[in-house]
N, C-alpha and C positions, 0 to 999 in steps of 0.2 A: 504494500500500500504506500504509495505517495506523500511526504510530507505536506499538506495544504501551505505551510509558509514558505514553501519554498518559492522561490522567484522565477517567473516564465522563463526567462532566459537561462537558467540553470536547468529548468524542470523540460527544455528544450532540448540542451548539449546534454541530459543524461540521458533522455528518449534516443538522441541520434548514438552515442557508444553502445547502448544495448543493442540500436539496433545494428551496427558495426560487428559488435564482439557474437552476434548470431550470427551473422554470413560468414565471419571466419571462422566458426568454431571446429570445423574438417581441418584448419591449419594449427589450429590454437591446440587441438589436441594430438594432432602431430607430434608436435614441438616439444609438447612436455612428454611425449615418449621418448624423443632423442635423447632431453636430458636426463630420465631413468635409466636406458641402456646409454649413455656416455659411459659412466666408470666401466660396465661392461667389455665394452670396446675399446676401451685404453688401458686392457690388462690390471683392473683393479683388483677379479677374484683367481685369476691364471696368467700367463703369456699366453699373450693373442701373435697369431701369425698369418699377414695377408700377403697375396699373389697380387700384385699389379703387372699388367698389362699393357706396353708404350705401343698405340698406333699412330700413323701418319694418315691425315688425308689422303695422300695419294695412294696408299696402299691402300684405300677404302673398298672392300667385298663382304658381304654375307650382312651380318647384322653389325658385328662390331669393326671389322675391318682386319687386316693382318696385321699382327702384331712382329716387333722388329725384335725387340728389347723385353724384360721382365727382370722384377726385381721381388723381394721376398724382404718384409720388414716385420719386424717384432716390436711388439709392444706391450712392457712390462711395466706395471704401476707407472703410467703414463711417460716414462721412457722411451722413445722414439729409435730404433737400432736398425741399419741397415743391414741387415743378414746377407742378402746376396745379392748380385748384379750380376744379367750376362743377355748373351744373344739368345734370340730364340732357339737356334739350334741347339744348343745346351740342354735345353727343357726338353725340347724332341729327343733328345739321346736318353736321360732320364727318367719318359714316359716309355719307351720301347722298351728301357732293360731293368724296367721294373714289370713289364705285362700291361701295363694298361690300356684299356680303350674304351671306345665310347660305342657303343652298336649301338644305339638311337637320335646317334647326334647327325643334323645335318651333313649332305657328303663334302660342303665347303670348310665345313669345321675342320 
């Protein structure tokens, strides 16, 4: 319920934020899941360990495009650690002489 002393000009700019904070609320609650899973993600209850992927425009096919480069970084109690760097073929050597494959993944993959 409404204060009645409140002043039109106030009781205007708090009508227009609510109605604001409803049309973003798909982002509003986003957001604050980012900031739940951050510690997650920045190696706060383990070391976390991501695959990144370098493509170029011009090498652009498939969905993501061909990747040249890949790099493998860790991230422990928000420690930022370069693990590895290399070319792709690297990775491909790797993935062959461990056995793996992907039999449902597109034939451009």
């Amino acid at each position: 319920m409404r204060n009645p002393w409140l002043l039109a000009p106030i009781v205007d700019e708090l009508d227009e934020l609510a109605d604001e904070l409803a049309e973003n609320n798909e982002q509003i609650d986003n957001a604050v899941d980012a900031v739940q899973l951050a510690p997650q993600l920045l190696g706060g209850d383990d070391v976390r360990r991501y695959l990144l992927l370098f493509t170029t425009p011009s090498e652009a096919r498939g969905i993501a495009g061909f990747p040249g480069n890949y790099a493998v970084i860790e991230i422990d109690d928000g420690r930022i650690r370069l693990a590895e760097f290399d070319r792709r073929s690297k990775l491909e050597e790797l993935t062959v002489a461990s056995g793996a494959n992907c039999d449902e993944c597109a034939d451009d993959f």
